[in-house]
Structure formats: structure tokens, C-alpha cells
C-alpha positions as CSV (number, residue, x, y, z in Angstrom):
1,X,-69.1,38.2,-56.3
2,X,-69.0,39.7,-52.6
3,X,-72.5,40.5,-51.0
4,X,-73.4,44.3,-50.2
5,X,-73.2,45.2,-47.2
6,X,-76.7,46.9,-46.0
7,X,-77.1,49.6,-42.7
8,X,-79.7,49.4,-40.8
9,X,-80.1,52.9,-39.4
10,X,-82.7,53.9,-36.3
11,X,-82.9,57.7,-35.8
12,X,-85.1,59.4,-33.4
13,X,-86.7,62.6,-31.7
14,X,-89.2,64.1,-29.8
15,X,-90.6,66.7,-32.3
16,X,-94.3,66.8,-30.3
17,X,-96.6,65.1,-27.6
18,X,-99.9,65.0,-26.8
19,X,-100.9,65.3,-24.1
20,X,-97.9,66.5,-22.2
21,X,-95.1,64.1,-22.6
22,X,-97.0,60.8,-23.3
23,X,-97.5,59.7,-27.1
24,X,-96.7,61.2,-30.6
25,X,-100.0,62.3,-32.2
26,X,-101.0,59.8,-35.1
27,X,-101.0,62.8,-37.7
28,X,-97.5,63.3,-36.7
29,X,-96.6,59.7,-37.8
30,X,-98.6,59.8,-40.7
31,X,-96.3,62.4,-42.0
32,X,-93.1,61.1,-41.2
33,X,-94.5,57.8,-42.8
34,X,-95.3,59.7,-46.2
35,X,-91.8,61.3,-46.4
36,X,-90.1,57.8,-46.0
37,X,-92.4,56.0,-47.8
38,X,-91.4,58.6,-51.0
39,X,-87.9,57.8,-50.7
40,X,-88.3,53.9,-50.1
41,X,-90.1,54.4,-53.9
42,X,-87.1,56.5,-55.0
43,X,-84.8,54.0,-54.3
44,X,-83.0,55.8,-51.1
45,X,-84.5,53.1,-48.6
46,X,-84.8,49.4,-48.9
47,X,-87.5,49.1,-46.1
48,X,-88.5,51.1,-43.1
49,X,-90.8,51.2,-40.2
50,X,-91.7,53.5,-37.9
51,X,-92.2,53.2,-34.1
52,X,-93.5,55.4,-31.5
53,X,-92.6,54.9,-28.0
54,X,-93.7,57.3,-25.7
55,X,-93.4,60.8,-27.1
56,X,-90.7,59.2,-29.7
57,X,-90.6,59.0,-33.2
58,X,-87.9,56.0,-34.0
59,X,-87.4,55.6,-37.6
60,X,-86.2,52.1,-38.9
61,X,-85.0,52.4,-42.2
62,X,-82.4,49.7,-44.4
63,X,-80.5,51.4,-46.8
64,X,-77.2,50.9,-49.1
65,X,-76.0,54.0,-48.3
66,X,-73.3,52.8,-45.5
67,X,-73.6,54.8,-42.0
68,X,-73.6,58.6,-41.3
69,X,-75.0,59.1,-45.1
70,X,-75.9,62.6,-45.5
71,X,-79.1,61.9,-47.2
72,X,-80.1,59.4,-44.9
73,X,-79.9,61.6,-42.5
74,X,-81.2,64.8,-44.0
75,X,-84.2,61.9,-44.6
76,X,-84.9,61.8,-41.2
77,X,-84.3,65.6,-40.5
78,X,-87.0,66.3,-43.0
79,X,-89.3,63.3,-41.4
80,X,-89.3,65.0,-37.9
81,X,-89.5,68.5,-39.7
82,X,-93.3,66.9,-41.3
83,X,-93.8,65.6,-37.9
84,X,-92.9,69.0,-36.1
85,X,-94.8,71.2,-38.7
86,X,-98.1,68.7,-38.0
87,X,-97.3,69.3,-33.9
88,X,-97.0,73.1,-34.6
89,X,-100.7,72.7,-36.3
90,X,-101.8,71.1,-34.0
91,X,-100.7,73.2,-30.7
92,X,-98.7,69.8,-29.4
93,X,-96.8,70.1,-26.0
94,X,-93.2,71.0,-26.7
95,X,-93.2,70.9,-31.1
96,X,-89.6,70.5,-32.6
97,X,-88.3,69.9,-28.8
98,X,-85.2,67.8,-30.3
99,X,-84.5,69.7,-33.4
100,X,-81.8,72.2,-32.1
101,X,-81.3,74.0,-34.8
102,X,-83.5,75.3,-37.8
103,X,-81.6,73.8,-40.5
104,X,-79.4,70.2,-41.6
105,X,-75.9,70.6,-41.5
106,X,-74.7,66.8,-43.2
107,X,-75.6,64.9,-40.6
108,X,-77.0,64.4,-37.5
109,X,-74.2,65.0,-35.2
110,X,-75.1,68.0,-32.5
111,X,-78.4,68.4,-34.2
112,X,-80.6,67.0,-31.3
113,X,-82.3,63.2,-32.7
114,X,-80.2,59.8,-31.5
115,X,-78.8,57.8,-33.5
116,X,-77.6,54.2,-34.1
117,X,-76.3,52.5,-37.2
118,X,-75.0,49.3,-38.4
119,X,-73.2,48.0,-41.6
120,X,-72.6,44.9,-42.2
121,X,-73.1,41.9,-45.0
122,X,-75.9,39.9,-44.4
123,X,-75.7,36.3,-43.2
124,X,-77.5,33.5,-44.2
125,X,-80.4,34.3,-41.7
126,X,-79.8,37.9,-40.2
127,X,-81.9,38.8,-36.4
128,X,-81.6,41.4,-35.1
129,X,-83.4,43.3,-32.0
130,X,-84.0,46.9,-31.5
131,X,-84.2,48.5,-28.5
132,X,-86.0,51.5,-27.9
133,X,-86.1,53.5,-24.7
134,X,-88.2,57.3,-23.1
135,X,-87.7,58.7,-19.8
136,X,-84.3,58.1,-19.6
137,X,-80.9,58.5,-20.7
138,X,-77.6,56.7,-23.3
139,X,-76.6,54.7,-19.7
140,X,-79.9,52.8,-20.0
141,X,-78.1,50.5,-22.1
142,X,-74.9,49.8,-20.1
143,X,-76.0,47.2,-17.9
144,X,-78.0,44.8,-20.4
145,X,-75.4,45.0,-22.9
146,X,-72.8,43.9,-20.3
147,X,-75.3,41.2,-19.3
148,X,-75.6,40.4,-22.6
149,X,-72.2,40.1,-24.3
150,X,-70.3,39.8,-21.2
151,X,-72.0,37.7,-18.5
152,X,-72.1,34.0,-18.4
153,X,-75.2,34.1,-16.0
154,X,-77.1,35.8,-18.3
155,X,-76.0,34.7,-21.8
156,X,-75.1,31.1,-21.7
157,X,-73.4,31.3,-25.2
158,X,-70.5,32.8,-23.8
159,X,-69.7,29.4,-22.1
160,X,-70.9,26.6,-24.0
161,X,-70.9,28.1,-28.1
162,X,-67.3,27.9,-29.0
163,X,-67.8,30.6,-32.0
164,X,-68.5,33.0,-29.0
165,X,-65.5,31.9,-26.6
166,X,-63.1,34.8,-27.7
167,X,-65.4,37.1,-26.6
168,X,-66.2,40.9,-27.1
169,X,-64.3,44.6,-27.9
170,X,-66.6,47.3,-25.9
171,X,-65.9,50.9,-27.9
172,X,-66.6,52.9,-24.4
173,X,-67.4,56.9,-25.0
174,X,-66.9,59.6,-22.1
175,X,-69.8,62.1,-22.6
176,X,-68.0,64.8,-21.0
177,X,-64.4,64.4,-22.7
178,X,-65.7,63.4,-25.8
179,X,-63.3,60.3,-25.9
180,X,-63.2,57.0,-26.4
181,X,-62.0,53.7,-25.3
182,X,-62.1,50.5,-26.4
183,X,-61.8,47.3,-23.5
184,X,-61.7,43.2,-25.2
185,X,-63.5,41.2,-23.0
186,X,-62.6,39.1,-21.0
187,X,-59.3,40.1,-20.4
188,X,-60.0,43.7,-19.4
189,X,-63.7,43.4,-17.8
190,X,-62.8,44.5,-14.6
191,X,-61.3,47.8,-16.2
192,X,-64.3,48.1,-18.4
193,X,-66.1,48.1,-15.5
194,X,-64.8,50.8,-13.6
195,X,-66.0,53.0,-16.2
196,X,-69.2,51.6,-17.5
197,X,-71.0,51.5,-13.7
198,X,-70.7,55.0,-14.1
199,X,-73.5,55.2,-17.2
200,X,-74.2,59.3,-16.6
201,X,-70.7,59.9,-18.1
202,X,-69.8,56.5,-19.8
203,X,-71.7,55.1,-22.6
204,X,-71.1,51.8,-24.8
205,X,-71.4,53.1,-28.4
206,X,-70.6,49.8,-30.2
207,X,-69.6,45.9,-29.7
208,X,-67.7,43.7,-32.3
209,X,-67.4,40.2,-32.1
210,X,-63.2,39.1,-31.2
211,X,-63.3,36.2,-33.6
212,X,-64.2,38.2,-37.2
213,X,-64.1,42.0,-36.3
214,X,-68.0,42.2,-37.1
215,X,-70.1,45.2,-35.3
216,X,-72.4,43.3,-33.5
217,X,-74.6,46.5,-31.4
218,X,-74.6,49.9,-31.6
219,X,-76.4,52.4,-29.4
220,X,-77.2,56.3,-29.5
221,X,-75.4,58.1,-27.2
222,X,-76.7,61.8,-27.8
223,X,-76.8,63.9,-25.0
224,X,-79.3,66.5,-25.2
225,X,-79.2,68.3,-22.5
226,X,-75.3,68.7,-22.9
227,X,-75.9,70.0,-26.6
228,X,-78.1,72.3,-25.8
229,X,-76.2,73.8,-22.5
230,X,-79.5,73.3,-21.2
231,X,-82.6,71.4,-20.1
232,X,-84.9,70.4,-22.4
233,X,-85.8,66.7,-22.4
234,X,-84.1,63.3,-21.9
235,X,-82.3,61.8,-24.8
236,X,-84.4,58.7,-25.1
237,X,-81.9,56.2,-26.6
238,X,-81.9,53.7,-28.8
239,X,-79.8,50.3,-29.5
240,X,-79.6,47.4,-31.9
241,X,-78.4,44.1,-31.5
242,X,-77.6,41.7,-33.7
243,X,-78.2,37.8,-32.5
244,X,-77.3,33.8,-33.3
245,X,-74.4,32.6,-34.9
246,X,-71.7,33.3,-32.9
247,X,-73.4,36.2,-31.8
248,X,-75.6,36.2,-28.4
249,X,-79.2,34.5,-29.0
250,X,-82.5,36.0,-29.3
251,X,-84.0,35.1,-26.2
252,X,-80.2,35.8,-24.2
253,X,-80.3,39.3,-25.6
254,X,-83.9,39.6,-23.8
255,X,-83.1,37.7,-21.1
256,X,-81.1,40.8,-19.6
257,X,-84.3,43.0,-19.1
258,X,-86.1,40.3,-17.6
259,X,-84.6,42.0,-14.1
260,X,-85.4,45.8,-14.0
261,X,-82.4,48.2,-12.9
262,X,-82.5,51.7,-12.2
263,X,-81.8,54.3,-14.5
264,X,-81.8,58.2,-14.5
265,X,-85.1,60.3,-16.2
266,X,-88.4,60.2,-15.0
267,X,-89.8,63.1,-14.1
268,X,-88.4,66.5,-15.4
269,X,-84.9,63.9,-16.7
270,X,-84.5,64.4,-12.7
271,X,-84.9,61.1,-11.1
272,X,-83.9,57.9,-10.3
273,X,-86.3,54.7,-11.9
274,X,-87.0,51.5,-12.8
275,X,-87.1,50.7,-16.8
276,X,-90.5,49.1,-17.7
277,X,-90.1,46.7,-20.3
278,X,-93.8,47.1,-22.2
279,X,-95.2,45.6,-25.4
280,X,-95.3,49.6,-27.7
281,X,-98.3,49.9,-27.2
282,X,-98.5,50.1,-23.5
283,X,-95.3,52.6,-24.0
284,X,-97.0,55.4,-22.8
285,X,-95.5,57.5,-19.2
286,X,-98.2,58.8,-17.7
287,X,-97.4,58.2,-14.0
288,X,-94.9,60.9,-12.6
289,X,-93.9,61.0,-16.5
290,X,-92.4,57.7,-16.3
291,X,-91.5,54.9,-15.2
292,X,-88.8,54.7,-17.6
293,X,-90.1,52.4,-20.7
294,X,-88.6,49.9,-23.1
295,X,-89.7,48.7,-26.1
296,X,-87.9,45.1,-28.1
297,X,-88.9,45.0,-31.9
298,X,-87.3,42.2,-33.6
299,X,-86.8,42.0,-37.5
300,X,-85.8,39.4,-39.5
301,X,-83.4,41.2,-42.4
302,X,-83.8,39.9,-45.9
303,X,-82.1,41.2,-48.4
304,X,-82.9,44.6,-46.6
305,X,-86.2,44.0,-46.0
306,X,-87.7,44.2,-42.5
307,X,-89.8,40.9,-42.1
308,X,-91.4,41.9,-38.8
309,X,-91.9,43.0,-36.4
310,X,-92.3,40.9,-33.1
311,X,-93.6,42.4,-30.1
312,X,-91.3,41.2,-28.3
313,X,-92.0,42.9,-24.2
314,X,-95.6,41.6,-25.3
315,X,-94.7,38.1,-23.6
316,X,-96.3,37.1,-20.5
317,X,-93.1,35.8,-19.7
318,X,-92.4,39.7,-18.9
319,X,-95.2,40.3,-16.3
320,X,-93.2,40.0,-13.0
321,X,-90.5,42.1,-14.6
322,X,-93.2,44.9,-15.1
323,X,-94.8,43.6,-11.0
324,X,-90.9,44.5,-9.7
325,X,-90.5,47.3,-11.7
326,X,-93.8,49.1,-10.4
327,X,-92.8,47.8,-6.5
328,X,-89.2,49.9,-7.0
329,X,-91.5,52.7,-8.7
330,X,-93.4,52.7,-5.3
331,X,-90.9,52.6,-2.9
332,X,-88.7,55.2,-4.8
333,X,-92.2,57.4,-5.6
334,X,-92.4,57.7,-1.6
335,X,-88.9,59.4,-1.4
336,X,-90.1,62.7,-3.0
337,X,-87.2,65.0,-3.5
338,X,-84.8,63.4,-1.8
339,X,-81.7,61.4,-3.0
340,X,-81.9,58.2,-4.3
341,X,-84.5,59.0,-6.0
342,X,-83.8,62.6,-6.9
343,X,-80.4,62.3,-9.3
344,X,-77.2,64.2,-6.8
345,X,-76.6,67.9,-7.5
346,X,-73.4,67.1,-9.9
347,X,-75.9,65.2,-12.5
348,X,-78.8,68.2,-12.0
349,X,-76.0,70.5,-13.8
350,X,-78.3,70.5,-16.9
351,X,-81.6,70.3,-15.4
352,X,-83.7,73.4,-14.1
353,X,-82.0,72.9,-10.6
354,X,-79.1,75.9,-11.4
355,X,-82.4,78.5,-12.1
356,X,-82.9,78.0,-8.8
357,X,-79.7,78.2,-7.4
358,X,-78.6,81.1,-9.0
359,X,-81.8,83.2,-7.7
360,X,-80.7,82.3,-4.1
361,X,-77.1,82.0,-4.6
362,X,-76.8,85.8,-2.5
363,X,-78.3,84.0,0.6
364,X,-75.4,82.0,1.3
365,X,-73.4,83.5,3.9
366,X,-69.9,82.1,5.2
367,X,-69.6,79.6,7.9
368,X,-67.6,81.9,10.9
């Protein structure tokens, strides 16, 4: 008899903060943890658990339900609904922020939360890390997950683990177009390239493994701003990862954060910064709103069940990520309002830069 497969399903919003942009209130997580915990006892949910990072609510949940379920979302739309209506209570900076609309509609899709999802059947022993991300934007993601399933330097697999030598599909969406491409690695990495250095526009949505066909990440890649026409947050994304067995290893899916990059949010979803990786409790942006932060859970899946999780950003082995991270913070902090640390005028298009420009747009006069 064939195994099930199970979906591991990670949907988040910011429905709240206190104070300012920093931390979901604990009331607010109370609530989303009642509603989930009702439909884990109603059978709808195998497991959950439920993260904050920053002024994110990231639901975990395993399910049998298979991706884009309508009541696994409408789950989650009435979580951050509890959450918002506690925010509301409680005069909370910026309550329902994500929700951009007042009502579900099937699924997710336009609605305002990220979300990532993965089916698959389970193997023998199943790890898997989740990456969760505030103060910054889907292209967070592009550079580790090239490091990690493309890049012998960083992931060692890739040369010496002969179930990984036929390597990786990328499934590449524009943000802009609303299209998508898919690039197998190694043959077409310098292609894949071209497009993926460009992480404002270009997002990787999913990886599969070449040998079997099996999904092995998948990332949000909801753009906020672009749904709403306007500026009203930064889309905080979230990724999972799969690892071992043919599949890159725990500590080479971590080893890719272990040198900070740059990546665009921070302050007002308007600046260039360095991600933090931080243990979730020390997830909170205070400074400038930011740096950008990142937080590793791992789980061990059993039969659905989340064994976990571990801490993984908790490591020492972290600190002189976080020491470089806070020296580029610096350095970029002392650039103000100029470019590169201010995002270019083409990437401000959905940021409160056009308010501006449109009051003084009858001051421009032509060059003679």
C-alpha cells in the first residue's frame, strides 16, 4: 500500500505590532493558537506550530489536505482574523495590515499573507528547515538557495554525494509579468543567473531534485506592495527546505547564511541591508526597523508530526555572521538617503516616494 503524501504548509501575515513594527503581541498568538489548535482536534491538521518573527505571525501546520486547500487556507485567514480582531482590541500599530480584503475568497492568492507549501511522501527519516524572514522582500531567498542547491563551495553534496550529481530544476517567477520559467542545473546556471541576480523582479518559487522529480523547497513569493498598488509593508517571506538523502544536508542548507548579503526592506521597505540571522527570539527590528532578520526552525516530520523545533540561528557558530552583518548595517546606516543604501527610484514605485513626487511634479521646468 502506497504512503500518503503529507503538506507541510507555512502561511503568514502581519495582522498587528506592538510597539510599532517590532513583535506580535502574545494575546495575538494566543488566538491564532486556539483556532489551530480546534482544527488539529477536528482532524483538519496533523500538527502545527506557530512562530513569530518580528511583527510576523508564521503558521506551521501538516495536513493531508494536499497544497492550495481551501480550508487550509480559510484556516489561516480565520487565524490572522483572531489575531487582527485581538490587535484591533488592543489599539496595535497597523491591525489587519496584510489582510487586503475583508473576506476569503478560496485561497490565499491576492489576499495579502505568504505562502509556501510542500507535498510529498515521507521518507524513512524526513528534515526539513524553515526559513522565516521580516524587513525584507521574496529575493531574500535567491542567493542562499543558489548557494545551496547550486554551489559546490557552499554545499559539498553536489560534488562528492552521487544521488545529488544530476542536480537541480529552479521554477523561476517574474513578479512583474507574472510568468515563469524553469532552468536544470547545471546545464543552464549561467542563464538562471542572469535572471535570479535580479531578486526585486525574479523570485525562485520551487526546486525539485533531477534524479526523482521530488519538490525539494518552496518559498513565498507574495508581493504586497504590488497587490495592493500601494505601500503598505514588506512581504516578509518565508521558505522550506527539505535536507539529506540525496537532498542538500542540514548543516549545507545553513551554511549559506553563515555570510550575510544584502537585501532590500529595512526601514519604510525602502533600503538596502544586511539579513541578521538571529535565534526567534532575538527576531525583534528595532534599530532603523531592521536589520533585515532570519529565523531557521528545523523539524523532524513523523508521520506529520512536527518533532521540534531546533533553534537553529541560536548557534554560537553564528556570532561573526551577526558581527559582519551589524559592520554592513553601520557603514550603509551612515549613507542616509542616498543610493546604495536607499533602493533606486525604479524599485521606490510602490513605496511613499511617488506622494512626493507627484506634489512637486509642477516644479519641473524643461531644460532650454
Amino acid at each position: 500500500m502506497a504512503e500518503r503524501e503529507v503538506t507541510i504548509s507555512i502561511i503568514k501575515a502581519d495582522v498587528g505590532s506592538f510597539v510599532g513594527h517590532v513583535q506580535a503581541h502574545p494575546d495575538m498568538l494566543q488566538a491564532v493558537k486556539a483556532r489551530l489548535h480546534q482544527a488539529k482536534e477536528q482532524g483538519l491538521l496533523i500538527d502545527f506550530y506557530v512562530a513569530n518573527v518580528g511583527d510576523d505571525i508564521d503558521l506551521i501546520m501538516t495536513h493531508y489536505q494536499g497544497s492550495n486547500n481551501e480550508s487550509i487556507h480559510k484556516l489561516a485567514w480565520d487565524a490572522f482574523m483572531d489575531a487582527t480582531a485581538v490587535a484591533r482590541e488592543l489599539k496595535l500599530y497597523a491591525a489587519g495590515q496584510d489582510l487586503l480584503s475583508d473576506s476569503f475568497s478560496g485561497n490565499m492568492k491576492g489576499l495579502g499573507p505568504g505562502v509556501a507549501e510542500l507535498t510529498f511522501v515521507e521518507r524513512p527519516s524526513e528534515p526539513i528547515v524553515i526559513f522565516m524572514a521580516d524587513k525584507t522582500d521574496p529575493g531574500a531567498w535567491n542567493l542562499p538557495l543558489y548557494k545551496i542547491f547550486a554551489d559546490p563551495f557552499n554545499t559539498i553534496g553536489l560534488v562528492i554525494d552521487p544521488k545529488m550529481h544530476d542536480g537541480f530544476t529552479f521554477e523561476v517567477h517574474d513578479l512583474i509579468d507574472h510568468k515563469k520559467i524553469h532552468f536544470t542545473l547545471p546545464q543552464d546556471l549561467y542563464d538562471m543567473l542572469v535572471f535570479i541576480g535580479s531578486p526585486s523582479r525574479y523570485c525562485i518559487k520551487h526546486i525539485y531534485a533531477n534524479r526523482n522529480g521530488e519538490m525539494a523547497a518552496a518559498t513565498s513569493t507574495d508581493r504586497l506592495n504590488i497587490m495592493a498598488g500601494r505601500y503598505i509593508g514588506k512581504d516578509d517571506p518565508v521558505c522550506i527546505v527539505r535536507c539529506q538523502s540525496g537532498l542538500p544536508a542540514v548543516g549545507e542548507v545553513l551554511e549559506a547564511f553563515a555570510e550575510p548579503h544584502l537585501v532590500a526592506g529595512w526601514m519604510r521597505g525602502s533600503h538596502y541591508g544586511p539579513l541578521l540571522p538571529v535565534a526567534e527570539k532575538d527576531s525583534r527590528p528595532t534599530r532603523f526597523d531592521g536589520p533585515a532578520r532570519v529565523v531557521a526552525l528545523g523539524f523532524q516530520l513523523c508521520h506529520g508530526r512536527l518533532i521540534g523545533p531546533q533553534d537553529f540561528f541560536a548557534d554560537v557558530a553564528f556570532d561573526r555572521a551577526r558581527e559582519k552583518a551589524l559592520e554592513l548595517a553601520d557603514y550603509l546606516r551612515r549613507l542616509g538617503p542616498f543610493e546604495p543604501h536607499r533602493l533606486s527610484l525604479d524599485q521606490l514605485e510602490y513605496t511613499t516616494l511617488p506622494l512626493v513626487a507627484e506634489k512637486l511634479k509642477d516644479r519641473f521646468e524643461d531644460l532650454k
